[in-house]
Backbone as a chain_set.jsonl record, in Angstrom:
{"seq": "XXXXXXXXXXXXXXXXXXXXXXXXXXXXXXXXXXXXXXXXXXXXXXXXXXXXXXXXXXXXXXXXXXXXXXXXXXXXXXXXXXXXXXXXXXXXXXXXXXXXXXXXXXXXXXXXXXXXXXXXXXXXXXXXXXXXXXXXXXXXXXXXXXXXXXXXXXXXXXXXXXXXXXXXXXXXXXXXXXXXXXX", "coords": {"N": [[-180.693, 87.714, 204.571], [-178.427, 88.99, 205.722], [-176.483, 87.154, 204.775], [-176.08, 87.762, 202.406], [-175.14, 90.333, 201.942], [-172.94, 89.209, 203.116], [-172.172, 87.439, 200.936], [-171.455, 89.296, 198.638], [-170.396, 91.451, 199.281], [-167.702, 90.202, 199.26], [-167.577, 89.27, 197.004], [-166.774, 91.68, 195.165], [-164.63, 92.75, 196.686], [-162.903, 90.844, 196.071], [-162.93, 91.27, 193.508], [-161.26, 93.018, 193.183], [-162.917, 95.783, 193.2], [-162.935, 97.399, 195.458], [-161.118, 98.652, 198.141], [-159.468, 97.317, 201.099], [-161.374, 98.336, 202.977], [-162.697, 100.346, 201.953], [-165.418, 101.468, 199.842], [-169.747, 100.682, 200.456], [-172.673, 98.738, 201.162], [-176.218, 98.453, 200.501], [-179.491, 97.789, 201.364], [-182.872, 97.798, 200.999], [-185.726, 97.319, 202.982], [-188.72, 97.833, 203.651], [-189.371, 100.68, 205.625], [-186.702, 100.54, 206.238], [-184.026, 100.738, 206.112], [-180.695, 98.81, 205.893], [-177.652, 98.856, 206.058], [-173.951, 98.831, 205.382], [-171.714, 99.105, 208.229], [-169.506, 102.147, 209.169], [-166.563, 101.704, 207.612], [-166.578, 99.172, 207.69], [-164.97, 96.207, 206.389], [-165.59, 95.037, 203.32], [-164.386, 92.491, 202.606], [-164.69, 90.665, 204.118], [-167.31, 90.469, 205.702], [-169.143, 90.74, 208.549], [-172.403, 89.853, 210.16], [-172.007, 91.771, 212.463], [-171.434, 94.076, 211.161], [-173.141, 94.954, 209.715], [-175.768, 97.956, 209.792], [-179.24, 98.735, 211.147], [-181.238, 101.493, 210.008], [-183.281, 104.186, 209.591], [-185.473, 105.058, 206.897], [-186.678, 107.584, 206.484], [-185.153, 109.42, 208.265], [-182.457, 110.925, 210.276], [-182.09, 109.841, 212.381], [-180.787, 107.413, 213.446], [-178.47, 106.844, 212.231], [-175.6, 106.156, 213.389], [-173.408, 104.736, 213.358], [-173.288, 104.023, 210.549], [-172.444, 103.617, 207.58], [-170.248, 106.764, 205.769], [-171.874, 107.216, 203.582], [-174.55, 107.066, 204.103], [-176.668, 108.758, 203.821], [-176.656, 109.434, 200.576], [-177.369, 106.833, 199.897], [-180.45, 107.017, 201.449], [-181.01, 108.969, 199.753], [-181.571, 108.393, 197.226], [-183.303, 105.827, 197.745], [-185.409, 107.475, 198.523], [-186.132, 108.694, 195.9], [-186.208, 106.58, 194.32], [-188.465, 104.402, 194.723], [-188.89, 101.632, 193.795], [-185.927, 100.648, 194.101], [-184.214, 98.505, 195.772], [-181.759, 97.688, 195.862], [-178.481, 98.679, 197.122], [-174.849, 99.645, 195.713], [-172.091, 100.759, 196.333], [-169.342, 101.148, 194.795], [-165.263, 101.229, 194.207], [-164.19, 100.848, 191.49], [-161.71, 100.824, 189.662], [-160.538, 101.244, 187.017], [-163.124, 102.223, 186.471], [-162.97, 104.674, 187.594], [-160.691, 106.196, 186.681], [-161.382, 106.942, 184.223], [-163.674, 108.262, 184.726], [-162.888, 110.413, 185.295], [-161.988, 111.931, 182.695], [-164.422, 111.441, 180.912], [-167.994, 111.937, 180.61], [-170.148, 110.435, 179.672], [-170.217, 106.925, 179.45], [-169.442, 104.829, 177.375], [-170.04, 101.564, 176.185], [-168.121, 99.264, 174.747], [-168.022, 96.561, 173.777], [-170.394, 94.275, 173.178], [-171.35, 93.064, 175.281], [-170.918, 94.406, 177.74], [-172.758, 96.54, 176.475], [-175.322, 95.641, 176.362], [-175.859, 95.156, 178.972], [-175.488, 97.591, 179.64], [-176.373, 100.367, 178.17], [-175.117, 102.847, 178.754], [-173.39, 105.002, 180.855], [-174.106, 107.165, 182.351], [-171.927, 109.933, 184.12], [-171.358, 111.645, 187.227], [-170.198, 114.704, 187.564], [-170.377, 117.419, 188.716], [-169.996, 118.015, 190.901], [-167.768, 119.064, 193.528], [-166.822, 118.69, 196.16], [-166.908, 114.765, 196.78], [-167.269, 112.949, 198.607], [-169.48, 111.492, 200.702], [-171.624, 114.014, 200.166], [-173.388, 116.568, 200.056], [-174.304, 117.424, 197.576], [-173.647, 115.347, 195.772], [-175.344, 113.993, 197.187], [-177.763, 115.555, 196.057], [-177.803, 115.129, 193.218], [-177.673, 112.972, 192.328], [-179.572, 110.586, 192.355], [-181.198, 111.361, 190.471], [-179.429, 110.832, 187.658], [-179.297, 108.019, 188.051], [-182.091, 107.426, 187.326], [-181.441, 107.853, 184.666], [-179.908, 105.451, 183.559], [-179.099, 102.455, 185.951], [-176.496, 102.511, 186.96], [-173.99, 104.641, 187.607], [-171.281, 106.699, 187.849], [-169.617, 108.706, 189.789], [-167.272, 111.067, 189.591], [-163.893, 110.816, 189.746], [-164.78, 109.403, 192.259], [-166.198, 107.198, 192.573], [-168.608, 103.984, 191.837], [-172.276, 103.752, 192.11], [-174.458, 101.696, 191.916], [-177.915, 100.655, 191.19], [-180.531, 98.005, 191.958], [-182.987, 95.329, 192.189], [-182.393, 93.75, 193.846], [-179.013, 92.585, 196.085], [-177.877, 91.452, 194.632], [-178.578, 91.821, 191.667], [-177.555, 94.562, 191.616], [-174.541, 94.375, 192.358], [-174.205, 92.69, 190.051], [-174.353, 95.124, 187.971], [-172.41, 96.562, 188.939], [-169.972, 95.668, 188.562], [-169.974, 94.865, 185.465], [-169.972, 97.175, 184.916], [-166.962, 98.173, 185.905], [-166.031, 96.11, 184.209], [-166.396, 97.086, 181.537], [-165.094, 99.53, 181.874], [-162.69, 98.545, 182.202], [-162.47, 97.599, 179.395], [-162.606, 99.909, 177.713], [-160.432, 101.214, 178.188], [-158.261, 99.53, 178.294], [-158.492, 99.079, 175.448], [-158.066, 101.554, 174.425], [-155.606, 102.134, 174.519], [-153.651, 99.623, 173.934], [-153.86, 100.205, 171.287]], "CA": [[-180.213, 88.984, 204.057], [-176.956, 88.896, 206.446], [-175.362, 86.231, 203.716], [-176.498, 88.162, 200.98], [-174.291, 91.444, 202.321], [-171.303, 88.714, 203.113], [-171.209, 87.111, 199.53], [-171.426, 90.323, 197.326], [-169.467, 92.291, 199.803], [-166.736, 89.436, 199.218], [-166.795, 89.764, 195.596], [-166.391, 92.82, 194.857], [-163.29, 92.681, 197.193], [-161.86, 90.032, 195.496], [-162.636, 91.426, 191.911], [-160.8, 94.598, 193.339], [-163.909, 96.888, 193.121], [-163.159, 97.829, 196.522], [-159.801, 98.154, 198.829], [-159.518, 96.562, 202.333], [-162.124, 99.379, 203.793], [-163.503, 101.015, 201.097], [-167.302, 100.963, 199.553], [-170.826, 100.224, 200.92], [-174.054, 97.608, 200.532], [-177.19, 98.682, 201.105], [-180.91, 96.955, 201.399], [-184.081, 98.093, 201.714], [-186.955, 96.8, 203.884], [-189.9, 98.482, 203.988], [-189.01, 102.023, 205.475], [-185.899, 100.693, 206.78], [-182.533, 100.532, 205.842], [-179.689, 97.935, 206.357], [-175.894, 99.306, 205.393], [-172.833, 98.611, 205.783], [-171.025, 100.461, 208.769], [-168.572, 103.201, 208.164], [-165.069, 101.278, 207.899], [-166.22, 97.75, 207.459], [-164.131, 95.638, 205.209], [-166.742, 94.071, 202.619], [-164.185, 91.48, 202.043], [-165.049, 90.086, 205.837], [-168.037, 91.365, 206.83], [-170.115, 89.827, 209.767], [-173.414, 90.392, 210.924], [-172.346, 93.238, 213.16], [-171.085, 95.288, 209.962], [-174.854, 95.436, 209.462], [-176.479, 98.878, 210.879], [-180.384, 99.287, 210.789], [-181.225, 102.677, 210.063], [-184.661, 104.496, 208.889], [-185.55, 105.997, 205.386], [-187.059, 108.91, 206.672], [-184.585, 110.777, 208.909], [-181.32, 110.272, 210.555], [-181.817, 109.289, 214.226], [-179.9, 106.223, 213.915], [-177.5, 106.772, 211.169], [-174.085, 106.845, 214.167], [-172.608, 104.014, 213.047], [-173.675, 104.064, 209.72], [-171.36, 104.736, 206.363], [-170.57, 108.174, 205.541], [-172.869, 107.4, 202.43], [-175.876, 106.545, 204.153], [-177.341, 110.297, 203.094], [-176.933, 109.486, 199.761], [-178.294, 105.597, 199.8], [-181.281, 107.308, 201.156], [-181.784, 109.667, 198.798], [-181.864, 107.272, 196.169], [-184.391, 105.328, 198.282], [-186.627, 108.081, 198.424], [-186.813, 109.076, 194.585], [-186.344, 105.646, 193.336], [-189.07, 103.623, 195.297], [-188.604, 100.26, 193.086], [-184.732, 100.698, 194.45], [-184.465, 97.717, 196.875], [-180.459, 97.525, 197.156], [-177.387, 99.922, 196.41], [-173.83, 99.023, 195.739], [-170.763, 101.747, 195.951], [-167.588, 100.502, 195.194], [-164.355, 102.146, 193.822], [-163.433, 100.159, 190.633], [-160.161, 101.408, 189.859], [-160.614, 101.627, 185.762], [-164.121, 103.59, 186.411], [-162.843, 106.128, 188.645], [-159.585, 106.87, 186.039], [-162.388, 106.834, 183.127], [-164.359, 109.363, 185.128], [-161.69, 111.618, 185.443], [-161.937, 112.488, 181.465], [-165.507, 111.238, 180.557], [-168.864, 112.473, 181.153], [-170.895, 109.484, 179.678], [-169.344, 106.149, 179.319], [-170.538, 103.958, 176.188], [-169.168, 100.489, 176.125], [-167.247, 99.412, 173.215], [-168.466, 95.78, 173.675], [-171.395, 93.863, 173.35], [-171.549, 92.427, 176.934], [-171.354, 95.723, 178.108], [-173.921, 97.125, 175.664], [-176.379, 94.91, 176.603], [-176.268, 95.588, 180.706], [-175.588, 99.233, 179.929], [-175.738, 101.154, 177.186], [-175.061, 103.998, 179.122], [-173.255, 105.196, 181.764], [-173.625, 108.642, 183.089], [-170.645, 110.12, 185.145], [-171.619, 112.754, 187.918], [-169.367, 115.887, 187.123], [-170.765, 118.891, 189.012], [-169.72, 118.055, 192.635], [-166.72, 119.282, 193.722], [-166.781, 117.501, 197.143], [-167.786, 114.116, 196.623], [-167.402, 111.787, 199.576], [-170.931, 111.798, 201.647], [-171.714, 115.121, 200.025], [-174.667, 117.191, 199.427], [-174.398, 117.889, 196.109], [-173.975, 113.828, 195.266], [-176.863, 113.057, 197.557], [-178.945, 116.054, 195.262], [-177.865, 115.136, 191.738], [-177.394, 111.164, 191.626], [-180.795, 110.187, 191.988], [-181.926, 112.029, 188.795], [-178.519, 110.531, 187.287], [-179.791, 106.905, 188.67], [-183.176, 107.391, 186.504], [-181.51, 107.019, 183.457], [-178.829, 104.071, 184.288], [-178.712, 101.369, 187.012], [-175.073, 102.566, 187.356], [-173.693, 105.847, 187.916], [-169.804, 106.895, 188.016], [-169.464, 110.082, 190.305], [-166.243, 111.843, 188.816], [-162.462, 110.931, 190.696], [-164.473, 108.712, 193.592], [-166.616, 105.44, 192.66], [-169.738, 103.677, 191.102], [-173.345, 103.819, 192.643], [-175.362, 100.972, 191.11], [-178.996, 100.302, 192.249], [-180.929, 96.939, 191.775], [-183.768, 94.766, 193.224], [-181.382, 92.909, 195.36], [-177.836, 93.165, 195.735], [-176.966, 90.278, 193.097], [-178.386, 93.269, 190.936], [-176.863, 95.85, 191.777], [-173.126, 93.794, 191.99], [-173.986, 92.743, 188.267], [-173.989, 95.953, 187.321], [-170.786, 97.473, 189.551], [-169.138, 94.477, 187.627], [-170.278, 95.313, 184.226], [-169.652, 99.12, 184.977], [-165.602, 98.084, 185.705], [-165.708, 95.334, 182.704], [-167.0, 98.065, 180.27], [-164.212, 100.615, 181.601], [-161.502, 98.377, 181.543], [-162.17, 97.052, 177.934], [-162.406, 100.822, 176.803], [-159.199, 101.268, 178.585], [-157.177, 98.574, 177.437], [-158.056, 98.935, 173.875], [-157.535, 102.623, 173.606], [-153.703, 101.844, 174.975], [-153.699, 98.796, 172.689], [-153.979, 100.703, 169.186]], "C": [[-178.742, 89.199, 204.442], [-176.003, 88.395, 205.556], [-175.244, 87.055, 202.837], [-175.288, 89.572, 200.964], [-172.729, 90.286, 202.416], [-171.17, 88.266, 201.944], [-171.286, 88.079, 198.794], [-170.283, 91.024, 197.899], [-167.584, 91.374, 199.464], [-166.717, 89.093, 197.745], [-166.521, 90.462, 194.971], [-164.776, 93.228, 195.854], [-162.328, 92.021, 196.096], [-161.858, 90.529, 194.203], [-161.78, 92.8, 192.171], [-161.201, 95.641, 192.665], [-163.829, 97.874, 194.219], [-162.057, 97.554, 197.6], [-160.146, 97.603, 199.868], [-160.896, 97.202, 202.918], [-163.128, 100.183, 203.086], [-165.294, 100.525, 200.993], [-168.362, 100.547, 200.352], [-171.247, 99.325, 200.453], [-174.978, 98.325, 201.509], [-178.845, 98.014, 200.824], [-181.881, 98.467, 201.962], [-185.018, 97.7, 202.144], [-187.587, 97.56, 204.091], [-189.222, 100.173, 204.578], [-187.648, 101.655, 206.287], [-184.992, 100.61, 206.494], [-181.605, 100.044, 206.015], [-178.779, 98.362, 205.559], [-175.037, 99.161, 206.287], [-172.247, 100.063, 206.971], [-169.704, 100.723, 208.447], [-167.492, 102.373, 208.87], [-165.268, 100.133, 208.022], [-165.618, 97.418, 206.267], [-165.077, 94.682, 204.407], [-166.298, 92.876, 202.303], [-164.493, 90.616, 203.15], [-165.691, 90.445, 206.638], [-169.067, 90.376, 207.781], [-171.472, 90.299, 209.871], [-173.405, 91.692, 211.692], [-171.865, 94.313, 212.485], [-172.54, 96.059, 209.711], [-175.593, 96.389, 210.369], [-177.904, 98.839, 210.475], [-180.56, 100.899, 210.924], [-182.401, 103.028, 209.455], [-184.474, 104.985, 207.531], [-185.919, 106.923, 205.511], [-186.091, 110.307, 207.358], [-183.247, 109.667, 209.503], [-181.217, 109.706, 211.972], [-181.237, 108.366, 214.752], [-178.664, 105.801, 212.919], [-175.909, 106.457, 212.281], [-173.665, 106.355, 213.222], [-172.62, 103.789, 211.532], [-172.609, 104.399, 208.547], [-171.925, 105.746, 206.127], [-171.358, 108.403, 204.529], [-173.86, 107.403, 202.759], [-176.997, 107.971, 203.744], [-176.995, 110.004, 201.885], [-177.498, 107.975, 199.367], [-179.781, 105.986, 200.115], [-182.164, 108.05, 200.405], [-181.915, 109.054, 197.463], [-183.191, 106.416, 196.696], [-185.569, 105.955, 197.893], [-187.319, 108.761, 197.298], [-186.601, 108.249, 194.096], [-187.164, 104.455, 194.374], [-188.81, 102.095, 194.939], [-186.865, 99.675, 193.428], [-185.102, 99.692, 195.649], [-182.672, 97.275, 197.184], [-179.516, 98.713, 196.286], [-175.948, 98.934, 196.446], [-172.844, 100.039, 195.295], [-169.891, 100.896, 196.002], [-166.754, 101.885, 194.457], [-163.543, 101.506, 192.713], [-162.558, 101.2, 190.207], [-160.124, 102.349, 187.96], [-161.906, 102.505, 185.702], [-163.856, 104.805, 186.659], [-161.837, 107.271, 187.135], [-160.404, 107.219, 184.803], [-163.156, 108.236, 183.294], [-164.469, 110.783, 185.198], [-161.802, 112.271, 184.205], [-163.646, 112.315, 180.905], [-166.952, 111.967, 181.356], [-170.503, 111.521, 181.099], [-169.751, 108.45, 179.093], [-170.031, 105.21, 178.43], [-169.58, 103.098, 175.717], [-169.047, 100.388, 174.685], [-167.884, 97.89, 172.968], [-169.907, 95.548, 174.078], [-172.01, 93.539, 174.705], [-172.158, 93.213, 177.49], [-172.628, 96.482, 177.947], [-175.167, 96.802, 176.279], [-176.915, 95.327, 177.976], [-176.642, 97.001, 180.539], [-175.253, 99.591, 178.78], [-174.938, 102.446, 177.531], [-174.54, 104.792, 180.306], [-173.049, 106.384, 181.909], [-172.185, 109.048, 184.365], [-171.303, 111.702, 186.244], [-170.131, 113.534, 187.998], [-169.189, 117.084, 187.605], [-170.057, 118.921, 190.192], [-168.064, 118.285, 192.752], [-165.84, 118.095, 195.09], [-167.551, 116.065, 197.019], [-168.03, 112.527, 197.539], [-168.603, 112.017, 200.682], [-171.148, 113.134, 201.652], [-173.197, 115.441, 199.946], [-175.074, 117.182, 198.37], [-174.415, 116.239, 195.602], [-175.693, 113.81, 195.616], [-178.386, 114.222, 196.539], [-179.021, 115.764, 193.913], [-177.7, 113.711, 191.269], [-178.493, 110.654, 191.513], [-181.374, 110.348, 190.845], [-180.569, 110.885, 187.547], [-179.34, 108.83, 187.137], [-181.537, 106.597, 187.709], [-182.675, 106.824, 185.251], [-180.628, 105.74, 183.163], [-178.962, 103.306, 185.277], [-177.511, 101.638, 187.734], [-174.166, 103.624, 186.739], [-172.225, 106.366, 188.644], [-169.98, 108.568, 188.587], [-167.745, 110.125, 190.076], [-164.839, 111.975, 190.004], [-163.35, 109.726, 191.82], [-165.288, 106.962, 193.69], [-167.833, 105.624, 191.86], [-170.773, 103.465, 192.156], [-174.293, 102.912, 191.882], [-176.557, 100.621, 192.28], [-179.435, 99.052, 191.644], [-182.018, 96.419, 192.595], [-183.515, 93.839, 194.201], [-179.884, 92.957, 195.36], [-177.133, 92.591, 194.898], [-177.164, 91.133, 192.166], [-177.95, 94.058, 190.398], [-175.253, 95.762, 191.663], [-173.096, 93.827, 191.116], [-173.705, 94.229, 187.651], [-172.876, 97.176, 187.82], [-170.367, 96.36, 188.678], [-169.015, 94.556, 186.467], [-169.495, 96.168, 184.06], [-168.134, 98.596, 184.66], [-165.336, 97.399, 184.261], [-165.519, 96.541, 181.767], [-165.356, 98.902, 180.23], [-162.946, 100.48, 181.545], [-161.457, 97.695, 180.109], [-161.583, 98.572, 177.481], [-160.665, 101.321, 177.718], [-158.028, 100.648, 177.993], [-157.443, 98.829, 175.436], [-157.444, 100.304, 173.598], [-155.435, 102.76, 174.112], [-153.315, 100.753, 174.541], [-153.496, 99.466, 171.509], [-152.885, 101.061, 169.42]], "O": [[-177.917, 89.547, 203.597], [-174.893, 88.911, 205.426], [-174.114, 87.142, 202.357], [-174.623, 89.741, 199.942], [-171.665, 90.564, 201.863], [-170.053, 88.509, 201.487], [-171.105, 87.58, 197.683], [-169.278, 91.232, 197.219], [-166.519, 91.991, 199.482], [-165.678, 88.58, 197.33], [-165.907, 90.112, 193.964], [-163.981, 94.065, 195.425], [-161.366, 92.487, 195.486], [-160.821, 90.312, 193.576], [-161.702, 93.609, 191.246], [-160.557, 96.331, 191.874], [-164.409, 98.959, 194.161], [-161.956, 96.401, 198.019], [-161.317, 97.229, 199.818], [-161.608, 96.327, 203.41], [-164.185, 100.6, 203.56], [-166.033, 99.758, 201.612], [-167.904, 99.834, 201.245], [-170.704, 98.798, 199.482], [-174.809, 98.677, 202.677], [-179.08, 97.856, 199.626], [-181.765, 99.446, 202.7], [-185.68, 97.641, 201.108], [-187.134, 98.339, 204.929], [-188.553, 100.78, 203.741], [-187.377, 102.522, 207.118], [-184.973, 99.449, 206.902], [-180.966, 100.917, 206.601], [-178.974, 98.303, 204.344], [-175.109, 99.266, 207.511], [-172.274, 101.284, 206.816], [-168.918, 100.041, 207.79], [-167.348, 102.236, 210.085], [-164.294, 99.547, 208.494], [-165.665, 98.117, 205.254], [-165.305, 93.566, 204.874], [-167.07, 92.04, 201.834], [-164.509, 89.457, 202.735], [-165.414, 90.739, 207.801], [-169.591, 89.329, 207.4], [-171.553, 91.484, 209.548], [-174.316, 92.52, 211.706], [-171.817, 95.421, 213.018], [-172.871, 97.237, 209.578], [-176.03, 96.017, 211.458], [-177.983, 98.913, 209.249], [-180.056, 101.5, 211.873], [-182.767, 102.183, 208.638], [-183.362, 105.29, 207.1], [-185.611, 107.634, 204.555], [-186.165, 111.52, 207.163], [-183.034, 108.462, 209.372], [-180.219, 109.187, 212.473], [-181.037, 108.191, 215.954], [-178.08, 104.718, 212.871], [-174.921, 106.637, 211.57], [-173.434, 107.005, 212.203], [-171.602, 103.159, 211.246], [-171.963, 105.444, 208.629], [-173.119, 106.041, 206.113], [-171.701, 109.566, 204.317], [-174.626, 107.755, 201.862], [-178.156, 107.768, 203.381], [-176.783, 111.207, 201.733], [-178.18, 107.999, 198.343], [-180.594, 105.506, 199.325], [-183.389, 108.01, 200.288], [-182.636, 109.657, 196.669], [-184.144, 106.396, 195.917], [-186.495, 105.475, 197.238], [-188.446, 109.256, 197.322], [-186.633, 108.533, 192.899], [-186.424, 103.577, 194.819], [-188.514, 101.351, 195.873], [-186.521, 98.537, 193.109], [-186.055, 99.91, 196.397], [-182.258, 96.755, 198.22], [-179.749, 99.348, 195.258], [-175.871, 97.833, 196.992], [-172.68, 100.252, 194.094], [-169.618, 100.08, 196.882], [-167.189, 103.01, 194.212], [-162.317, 101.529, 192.823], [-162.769, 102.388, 190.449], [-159.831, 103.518, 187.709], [-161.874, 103.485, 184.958], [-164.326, 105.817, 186.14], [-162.073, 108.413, 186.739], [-159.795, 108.12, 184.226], [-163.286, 109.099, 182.426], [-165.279, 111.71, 185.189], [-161.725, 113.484, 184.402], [-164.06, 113.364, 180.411], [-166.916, 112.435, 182.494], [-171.496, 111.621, 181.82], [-168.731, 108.793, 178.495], [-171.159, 104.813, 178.723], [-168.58, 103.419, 175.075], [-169.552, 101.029, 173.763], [-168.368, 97.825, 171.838], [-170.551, 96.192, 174.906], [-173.163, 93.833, 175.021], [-173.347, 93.201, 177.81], [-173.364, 96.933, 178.826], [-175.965, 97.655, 176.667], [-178.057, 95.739, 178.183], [-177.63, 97.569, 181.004], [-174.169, 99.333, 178.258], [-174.215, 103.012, 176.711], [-175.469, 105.373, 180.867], [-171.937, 106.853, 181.667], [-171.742, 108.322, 185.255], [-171.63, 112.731, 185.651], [-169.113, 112.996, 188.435], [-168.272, 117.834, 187.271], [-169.475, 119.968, 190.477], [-167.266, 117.659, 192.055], [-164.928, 117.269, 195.073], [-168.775, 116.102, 197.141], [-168.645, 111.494, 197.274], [-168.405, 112.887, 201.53], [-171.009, 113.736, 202.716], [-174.065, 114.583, 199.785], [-176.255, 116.929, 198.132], [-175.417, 115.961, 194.944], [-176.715, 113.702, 194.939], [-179.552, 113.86, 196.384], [-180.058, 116.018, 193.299], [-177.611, 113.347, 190.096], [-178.637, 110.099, 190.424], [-182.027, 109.472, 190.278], [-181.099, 110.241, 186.642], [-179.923, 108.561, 186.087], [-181.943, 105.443, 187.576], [-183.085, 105.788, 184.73], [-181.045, 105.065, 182.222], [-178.843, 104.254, 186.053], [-177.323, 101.202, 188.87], [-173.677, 103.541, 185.612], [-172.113, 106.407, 189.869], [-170.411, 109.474, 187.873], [-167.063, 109.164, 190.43], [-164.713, 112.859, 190.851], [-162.516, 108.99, 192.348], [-165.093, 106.003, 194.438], [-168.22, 106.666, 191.333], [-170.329, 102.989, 193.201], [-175.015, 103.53, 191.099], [-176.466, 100.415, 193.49], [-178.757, 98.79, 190.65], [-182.137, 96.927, 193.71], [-184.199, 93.322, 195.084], [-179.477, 93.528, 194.349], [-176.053, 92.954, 194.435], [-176.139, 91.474, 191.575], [-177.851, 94.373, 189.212], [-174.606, 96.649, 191.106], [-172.32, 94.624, 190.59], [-172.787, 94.367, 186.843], [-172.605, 98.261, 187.305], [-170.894, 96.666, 187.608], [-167.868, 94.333, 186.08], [-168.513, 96.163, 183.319], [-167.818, 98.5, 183.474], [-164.655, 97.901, 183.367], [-164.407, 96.833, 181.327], [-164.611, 98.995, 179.254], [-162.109, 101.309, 181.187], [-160.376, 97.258, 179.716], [-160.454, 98.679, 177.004], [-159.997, 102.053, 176.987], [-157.093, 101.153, 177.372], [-156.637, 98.724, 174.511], [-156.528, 100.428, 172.785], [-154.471, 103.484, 173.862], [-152.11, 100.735, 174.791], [-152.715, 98.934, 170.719], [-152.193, 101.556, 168.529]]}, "num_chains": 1, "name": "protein.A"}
């Protein structure tokens, strides 16, 4: 599982999904939780980036990213959820900013996602309340979920998954990007 957090976390760096510090990975195991801690660099992460933490409550969240309240609340209304993947693709975020659903222009796209919801309501949205109450429902109808100005939330049954579809998500939003500044 340890590898599995160092090669995703190290491509999403390199596809610049995610700056030096930025974004999470998260697993689930049975009621427990493995995420990234707050301020590792996913492009170089080790074994001791890796915090265990419960699904039920916070008693061991310290070290934990400031997301880990909203990785579990995804946990706990999407049971079949077995990994998460925040990043901060650069063309989602600026996409986010004007959009409210995101509907690829290409096929590629189409195919992973027809559909990308954007979370819109939250004012605060870095390890907020209001994320961790309205993305889960969001997360029902998509795999991959653009919260509005700060990043993408994709879930999956492992984190190769959940990468594919942070990867997609950016593809999708820089095609519709580039073409509409193309014409």
């Amino acid at each position: 599982m340890y590898n599995e957090f160092i090669k995703f976390g190290r491509i999403l760096f390199e596809l610049g999904l995610n700056n030096s510090h930025s974004g999470n990975l998260s697993v689930r195991r049975g009621n427990q939780i493995y995420i990234t801690r707050h301020g590792a660099m996913l492009g170089h992460l080790s074994v001791n980036d890796i915090v265990r933490t419960n699904l039920s409550d916070a008693t061991r969240d310290e070290n934990a990213s400031l997301e880990i309240k909203v990785h579990r609340s995804i946990y706990l209304a999407r049971p079949e959820v077995q990994a998460i993947v925040h990043s901060h693709p650069p063309y989602g975020i600026v996409l986010s900013l004007t959009h409210e659903n995101i509907k690829p222009v290409d096929m590629e796209g189409a195919y992973y996602l027809p559909e990308i919801p954007v979370l819109t309501t939250c004012s605060v949205t870095i390890s907020s309340d209001c994320v961790r109450e309205n993305l889960p429902t969001l997360l029902k109808k998509s795999p991959a979920v653009l919260v509005r100005g700060h990043g993408a939330f994709c879930v999956g049954k492992n984190l190769e998954e959940a990468t594919l579809y942070s990867t997609v998500l950016e593809s999708i939003c820089r095609i519709i990007y580039l073409s509409k500044n193309y014409r």
